[in-house]
C-alpha positions in Angstrom: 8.0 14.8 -12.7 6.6 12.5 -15.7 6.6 9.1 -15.9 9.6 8.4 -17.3 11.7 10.5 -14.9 11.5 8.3 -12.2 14.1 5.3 -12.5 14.9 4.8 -8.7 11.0 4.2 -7.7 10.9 0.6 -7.6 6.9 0.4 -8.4 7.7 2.6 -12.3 6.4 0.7 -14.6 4.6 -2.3 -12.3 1.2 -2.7 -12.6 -1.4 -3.0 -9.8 -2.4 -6.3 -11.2 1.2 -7.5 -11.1 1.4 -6.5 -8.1 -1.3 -7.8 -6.4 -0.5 -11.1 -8.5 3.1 -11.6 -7.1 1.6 -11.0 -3.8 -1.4 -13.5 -3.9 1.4 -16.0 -5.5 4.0 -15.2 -2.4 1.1 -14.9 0.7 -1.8 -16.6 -0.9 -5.3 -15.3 -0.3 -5.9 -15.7 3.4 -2.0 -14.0 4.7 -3.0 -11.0 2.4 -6.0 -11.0 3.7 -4.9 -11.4 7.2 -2.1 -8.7 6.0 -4.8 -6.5 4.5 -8.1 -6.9 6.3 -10.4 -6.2 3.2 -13.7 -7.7 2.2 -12.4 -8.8 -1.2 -9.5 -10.8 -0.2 -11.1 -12.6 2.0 -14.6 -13.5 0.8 -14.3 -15.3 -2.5 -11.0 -13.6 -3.6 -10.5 -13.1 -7.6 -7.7 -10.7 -9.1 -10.5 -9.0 -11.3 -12.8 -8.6 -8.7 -9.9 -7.2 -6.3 -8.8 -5.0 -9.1 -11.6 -3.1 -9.6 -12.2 -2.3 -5.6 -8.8 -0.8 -5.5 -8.3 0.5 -8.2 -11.6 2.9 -7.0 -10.5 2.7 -3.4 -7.1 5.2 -2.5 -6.6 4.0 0.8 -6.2 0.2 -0.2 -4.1 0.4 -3.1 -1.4 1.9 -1.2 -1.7 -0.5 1.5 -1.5 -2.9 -1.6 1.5 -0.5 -2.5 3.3 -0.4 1.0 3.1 -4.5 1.3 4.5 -4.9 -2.2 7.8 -2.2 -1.6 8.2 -4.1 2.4 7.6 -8.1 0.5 10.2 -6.7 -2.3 13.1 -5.3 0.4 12.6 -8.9 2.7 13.1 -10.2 -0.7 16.1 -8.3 -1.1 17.3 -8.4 2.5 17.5 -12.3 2.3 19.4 -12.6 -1.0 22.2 -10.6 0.5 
């Protein structure tokens, strides 16, 4: 499947840094911390500096991943 085949994933086309962005904007730094217990969200948190540790570490991004897809569907849920 390429890229462009994929119009029901809801993270096509999103970056991890718009991502991680709407998620610091809707939690802040300490719930995604609390959320996500990793050493760069919770000791002197910066998008860059978060950005490059997941974007070399698997396992976080999709925690990044899962938090963004369950945020968006509460989103969703509560508009209904």
């Amino acid at each position: 499947m390429t890229f462009q085949e994929q119009p029901r994933n809801p993270l096509h086309g999103l970056t991890l840094e718009r991502m991680l962005t709407d998620l610091v904007d809707h939690y802040g730094w300490a719930e995604l911390g609390a959320r996500i217990p990793v050493r760069c969200f919770n000791l002197d948190p910066s998008i860059p500096s978060s950005l490059r540790f997941l974007r070399k570490t698997p396992w976080a991004r999709e925690k990044v991943e899962q938090l963004y897809l369950y945020t968006l569907r509460q989103h969703q849920r509560a508009q209904r």
